[in-house]
N, C-alpha and C positions, 0 to 999 in steps of 0.2 A: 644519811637519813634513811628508812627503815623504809616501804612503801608500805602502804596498808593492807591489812588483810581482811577477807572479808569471809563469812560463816553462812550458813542456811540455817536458820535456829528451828524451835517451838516455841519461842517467847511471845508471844502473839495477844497482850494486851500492858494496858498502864500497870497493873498488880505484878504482872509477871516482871515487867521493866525493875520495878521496885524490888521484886525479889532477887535478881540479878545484880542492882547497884550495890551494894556495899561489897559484894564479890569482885567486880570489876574495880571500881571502885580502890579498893585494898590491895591488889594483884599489884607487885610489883612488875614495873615497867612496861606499865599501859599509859601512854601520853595523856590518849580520848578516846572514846567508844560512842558510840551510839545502834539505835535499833529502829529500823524501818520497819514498822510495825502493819504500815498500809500495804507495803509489800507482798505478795501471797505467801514466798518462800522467809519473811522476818527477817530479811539481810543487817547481821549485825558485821558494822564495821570498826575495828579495830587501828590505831594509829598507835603501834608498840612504839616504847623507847627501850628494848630490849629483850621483850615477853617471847616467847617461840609460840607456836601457832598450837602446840599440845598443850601448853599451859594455860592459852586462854579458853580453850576445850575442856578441860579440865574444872576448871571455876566457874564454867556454863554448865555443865553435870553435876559438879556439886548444890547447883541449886533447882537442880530436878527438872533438867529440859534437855531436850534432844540439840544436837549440835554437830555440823561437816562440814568440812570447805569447801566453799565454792573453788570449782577450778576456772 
């Protein structure tokens, strides 16, 4: 099993959430995601079933928000 990875996004309301979901959403081999939006830094966590950490980076800029790993 994969552990999870986790991001420092800009997604930082329910709109932006929505504009991210059919991204994520559609991405193959993302298990579960979610977005801590109360969080200052918008920690989006990722639970891959196969995704690499550029590819969910990737489908987080294509919907127009800033996005790094947390180390």
């Amino acid at each position: 099993m994969e552990s999870e990875m986790k991001f420092k996004t800009s997604i930082n309301c329910g709109g932006c959430v929505a504009k991210v979901t059919p991204l994520l959403n559609n991405a193959t081999g993302i298990k579960e995601w979610s977005v801590d939006t109360d969080n200052p830094d918008k920690i989006l966590t990722v639970i891959p079933n196969g995704t690499t950490q550029t590819e969910v980076m990737e489908a987080v800029k294509k919907a127009g928000f800033k996005i790094e790993p947390l180390s």
